[in-house]
N, C-alpha and C positions, 0 to 999 in steps of 0.2 A: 545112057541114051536120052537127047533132048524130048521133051514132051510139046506139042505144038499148043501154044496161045493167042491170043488176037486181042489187038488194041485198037478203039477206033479216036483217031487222033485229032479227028480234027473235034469230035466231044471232048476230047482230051485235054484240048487248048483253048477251047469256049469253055470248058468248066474253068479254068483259072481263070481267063478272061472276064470272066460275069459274077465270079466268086460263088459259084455254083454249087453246093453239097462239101460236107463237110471235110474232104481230104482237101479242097484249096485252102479251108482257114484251120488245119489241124497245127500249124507249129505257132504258138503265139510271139517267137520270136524273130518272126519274119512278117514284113508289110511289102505289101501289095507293090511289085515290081518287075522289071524284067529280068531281073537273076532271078525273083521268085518262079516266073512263070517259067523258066528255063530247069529250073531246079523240082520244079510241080512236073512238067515230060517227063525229063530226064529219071527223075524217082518211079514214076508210074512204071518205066520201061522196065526200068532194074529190078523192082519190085514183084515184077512180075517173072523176069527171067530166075532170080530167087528160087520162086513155088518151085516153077515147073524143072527147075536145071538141077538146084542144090539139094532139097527138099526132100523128103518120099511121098508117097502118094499120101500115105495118112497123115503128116503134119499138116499139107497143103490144104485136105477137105479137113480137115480141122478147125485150121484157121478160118478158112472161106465160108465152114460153116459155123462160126462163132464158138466155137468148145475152147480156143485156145486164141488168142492174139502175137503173132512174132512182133514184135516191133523192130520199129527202122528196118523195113524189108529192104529198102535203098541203099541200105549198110551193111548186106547181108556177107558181103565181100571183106568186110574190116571187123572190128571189133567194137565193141559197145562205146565204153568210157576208159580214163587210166587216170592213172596219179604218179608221177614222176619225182625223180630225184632231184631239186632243184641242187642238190650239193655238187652231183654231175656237171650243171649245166656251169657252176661256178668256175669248176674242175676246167672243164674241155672249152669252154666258149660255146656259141651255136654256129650247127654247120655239121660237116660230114658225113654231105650227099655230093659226088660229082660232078662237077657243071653249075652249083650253087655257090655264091658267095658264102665265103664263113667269117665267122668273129674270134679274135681273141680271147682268152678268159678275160671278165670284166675286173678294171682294177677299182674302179669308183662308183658309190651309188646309183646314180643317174645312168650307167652302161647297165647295171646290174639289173635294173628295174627296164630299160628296154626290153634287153638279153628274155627277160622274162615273159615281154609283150611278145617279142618274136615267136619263140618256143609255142605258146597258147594256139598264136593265132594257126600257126603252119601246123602242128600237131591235131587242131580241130578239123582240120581240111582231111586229115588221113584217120579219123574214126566219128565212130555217127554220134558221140554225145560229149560229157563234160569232160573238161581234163584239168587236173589238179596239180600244187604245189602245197606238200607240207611246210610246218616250221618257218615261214615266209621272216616273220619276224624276225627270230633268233639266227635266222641265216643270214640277213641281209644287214643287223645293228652292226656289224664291226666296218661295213665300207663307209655308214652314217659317221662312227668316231673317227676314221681315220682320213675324212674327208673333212673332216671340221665343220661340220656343216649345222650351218643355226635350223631351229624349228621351221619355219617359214620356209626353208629351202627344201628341207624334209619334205614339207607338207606342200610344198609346189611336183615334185617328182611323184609324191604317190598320188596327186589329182592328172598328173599324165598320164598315168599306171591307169586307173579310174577309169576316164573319158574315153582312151585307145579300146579299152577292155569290152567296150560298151557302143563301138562303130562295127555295124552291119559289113562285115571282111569275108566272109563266107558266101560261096553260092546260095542262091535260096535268101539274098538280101538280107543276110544272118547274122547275128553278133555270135562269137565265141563263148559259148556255154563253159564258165570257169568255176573253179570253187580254187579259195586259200585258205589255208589252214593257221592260223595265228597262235602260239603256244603260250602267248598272254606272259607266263612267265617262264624264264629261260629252260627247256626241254629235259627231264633229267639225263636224257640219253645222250645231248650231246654237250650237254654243261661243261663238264672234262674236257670235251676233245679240241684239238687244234683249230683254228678260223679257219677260213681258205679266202684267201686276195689274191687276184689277182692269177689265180689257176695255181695256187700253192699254197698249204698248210705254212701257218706260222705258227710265231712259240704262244701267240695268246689263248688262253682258253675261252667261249661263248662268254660263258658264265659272270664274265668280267662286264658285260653290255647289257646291261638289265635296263640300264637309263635308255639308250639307243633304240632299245627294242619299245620303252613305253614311248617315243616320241612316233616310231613307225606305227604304234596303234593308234595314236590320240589323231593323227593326221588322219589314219585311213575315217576311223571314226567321225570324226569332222568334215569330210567331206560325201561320206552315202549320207549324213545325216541332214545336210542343205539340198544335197538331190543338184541336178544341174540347173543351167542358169533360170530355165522357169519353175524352178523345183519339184521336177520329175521326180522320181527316184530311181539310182540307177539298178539295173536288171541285176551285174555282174559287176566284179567276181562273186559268187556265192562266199560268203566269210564262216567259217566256225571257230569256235571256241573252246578251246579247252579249261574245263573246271575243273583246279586240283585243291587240295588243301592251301596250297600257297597261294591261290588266286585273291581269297581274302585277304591277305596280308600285304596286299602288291597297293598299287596309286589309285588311290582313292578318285580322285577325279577322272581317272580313266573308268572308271566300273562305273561312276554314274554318267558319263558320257555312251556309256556300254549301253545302259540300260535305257537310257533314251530312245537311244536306236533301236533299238528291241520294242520297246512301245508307240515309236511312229509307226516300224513299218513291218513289225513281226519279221525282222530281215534275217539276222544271224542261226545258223546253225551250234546248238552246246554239245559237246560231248564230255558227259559227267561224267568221273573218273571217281565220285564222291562215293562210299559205299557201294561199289559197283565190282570191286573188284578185278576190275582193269588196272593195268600196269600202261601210266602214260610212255611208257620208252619201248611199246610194245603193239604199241594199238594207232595205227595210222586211219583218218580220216580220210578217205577218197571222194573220186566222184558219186555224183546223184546220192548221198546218204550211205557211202560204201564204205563199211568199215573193214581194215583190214587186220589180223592177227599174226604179227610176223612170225609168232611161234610157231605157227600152224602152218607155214610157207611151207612143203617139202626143199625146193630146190630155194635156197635165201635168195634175192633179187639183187642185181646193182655188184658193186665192190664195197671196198671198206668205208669209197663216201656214197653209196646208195644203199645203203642198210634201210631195208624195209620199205624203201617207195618200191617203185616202177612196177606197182601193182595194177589189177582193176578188173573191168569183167570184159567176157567174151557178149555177151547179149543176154536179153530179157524176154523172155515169155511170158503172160500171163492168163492165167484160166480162170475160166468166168465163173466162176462159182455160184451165183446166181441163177444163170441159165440151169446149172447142174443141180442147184436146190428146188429149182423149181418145177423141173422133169419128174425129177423121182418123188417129188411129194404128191402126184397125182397117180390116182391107180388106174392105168389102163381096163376098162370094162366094157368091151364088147364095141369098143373104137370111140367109146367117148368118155372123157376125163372127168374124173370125180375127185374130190378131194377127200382125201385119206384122213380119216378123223380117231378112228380105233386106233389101241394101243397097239394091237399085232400090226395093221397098217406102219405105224409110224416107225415099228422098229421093222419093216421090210425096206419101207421106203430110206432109213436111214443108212442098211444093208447095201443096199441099192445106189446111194449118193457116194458111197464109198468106195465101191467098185467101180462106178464112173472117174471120182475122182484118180483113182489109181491109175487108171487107164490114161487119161490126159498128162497125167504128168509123166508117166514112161516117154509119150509122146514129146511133152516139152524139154524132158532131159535129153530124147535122142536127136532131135531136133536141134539143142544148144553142143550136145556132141558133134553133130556134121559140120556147125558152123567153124566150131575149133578149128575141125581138120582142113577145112576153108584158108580161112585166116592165118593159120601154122603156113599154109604155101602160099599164102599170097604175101608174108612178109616175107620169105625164104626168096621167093621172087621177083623181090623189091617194088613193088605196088604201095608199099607204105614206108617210100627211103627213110623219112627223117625216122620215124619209130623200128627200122631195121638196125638205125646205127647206134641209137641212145638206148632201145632196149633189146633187141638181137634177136629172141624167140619170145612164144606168147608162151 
């Protein structure tokens, strides 16, 4: 049963109009515009229908009353962030919604690196945060070799890749919050296996494109590291890194073109593999910092070419733990707050933070439970085509 709310809209639309309290400037990757201000309503309404529709009573006064923060309540309908199979997208071409134009599998660089652009930008449309491509590198060297394609040509296609990735294509005057995953050197998981051109496995193995793959790094590198033409820097794609034993052994002038980057603009993501005990043919980098564990997948994602992408999360909650440290470290006495200084004190009061904390997160776990069950039929019932066809259930 619906719970009744009330919005007053015409505050609603003078607050973004006047840039008025901090939910008009809370996404820093939108300016000041009329999708923005479309996108500031539009969230408010959603956001709200959310509490009162999806939510139970105690997640709602939770949130409202700061114990817990839902984020992207405007996304409460979709899912968080994902990381995709871009072997898929090789596989099928893009496409396979309805009424949509589709593409071909891409047979040459420059399709492959659109095919790419496309995927992001429409994918961001149908969930509320980043969305990722592993392995960018070691997937994409064999269409560089077999398109004969010089440096320059290379590195004109991934400044297209770049600039596209980095226009405001989203409601809300939005760029597409991206992360690529770069495997620096050739992936041990798919070193072995077949290329795919053209939407078909061939007899060459990855592993043979080690050169291709350092030319698609040195361009991406060369180009976040001049920023655009007044030397911005650009927002996206978010880049990681993986560090293996072999990454010291690989092109020395890529690692110091690396670390450049790394000291203009603190940009890259690492993911050490070094003593760490991770298995790089096992350990997928998603969005927002998401790492995933393919082992640990119950159900494996993908086919034989989405092994271990088309992961990601359902949504985030976060509890304030401050608020909650700061409750219990005062002793309620006689209605006025004292601060807890004895030792008995400090271990009631830490008794106390514990049991609050306990409580908030059952909340935030049943909380990211509803939203599951959400999401599970809103893909079923095609609210989210292009993520129904490429990844099927959540």
């Amino acid at each position: 049963m619906a719970r009744k709310s009330s919005l007053d809209f015409t505050a609603l639309v003078n607050e973004y109009i006047r840039q008025d309290g901090w939910k008009a400037k809370a996404n820093s990757n939108s300016n000041y515009s009329l999708s923005g201000l479309i996108s500031h309503t539009s969230a408010s309404v959603l956001g709200k229908y959310a509490l009162y529709n999806l939510y139970s009573d105690e997640a709602r006064l939770a949130h409202d009353r700061g114990f817990i923060h839902i984020h992207d309540l405007a996304h409460s309908l979709v899912g968080y962030c994902a990381g995709w199979s871009l072997q898929k997208l090789l596989m099928d071409g893009f496409g396979g919604v309805p009424g949509q134009v589709e593409t071909k599998p891409a047979h040459h660089f420059s399709t492959a690196v659109q095919h790419v652009v496309y995927y992001i930008n429409v994918m961001y449309q149908e969930w509320a945060g980043a969305q990722a491509f592993s392995s960018f590198d070691t997937l994409l060297a064999p269409f560089v070799h077999f398109d004969h394609l010089t440096y320059r040509q290379v590195y004109q296609e991934i400044q297209k890749l770049v600039h596209s990735l980095n226009l405001p294509s989203r409601w809300g005057f939005e760029m597409p919050f991206s992360n690529l995953t770069f495997d620096w050197v050739i992936s041990p998981d798919l070193a072995e296996q077949n290329i795919v051109l053209g939407g078909k496995p061939r007899k060459e193995k990855y592993k043979e494109f080690q050169k291709e793959a350092d030319m698609i790094n040195r361009a991406f590198l060369e180009i976040v590291f001049k920023g655009d033409k007044n030397g911005r820097p650009f927002t996206f794609p978010i880049p990681t890194y993986n560090i293996t034993k072999e990454f010291f052994k690989t092109n020395g002038e890529n690692q110091e073109l690396l670390f450049k980057v790394t000291a203009k603009y603190g940009l890259p993501y690492f993911q050490n593999y070094l003593g760490s005990n991770l298995d790089p043919g096992s350990i997928r980098a998603m969005c927002c910092r998401l790492n995933m564990n393919t082992n640990e997948l119950i159900r494996q994602p993908g086919n034989l070419w989405a092994k271990g992408d088309s992961t990601g999360s359902v949504g985030v909650v976060t509890i304030n733990l401050n608020r909650l440290a700061y409750l219990t470290k005062k002793a309620h006495l006689g209605g006025a707050e004292v601060v807890a200084s004895s030792p008995s004190e400090v271990s009631k009061a830490e008794k106390e933070f514990f049991k609050l904390l306990s409580k908030y997160l059952k909340i935030a776990k049943d909380s990211l439970e509803i939203k599951r069950k959400v999401v599970e039929k809103n893909m079923a019932d095609g609210l989210m085509p292009y993520s129904k066809h490429y990844l099927g259930t959540v």
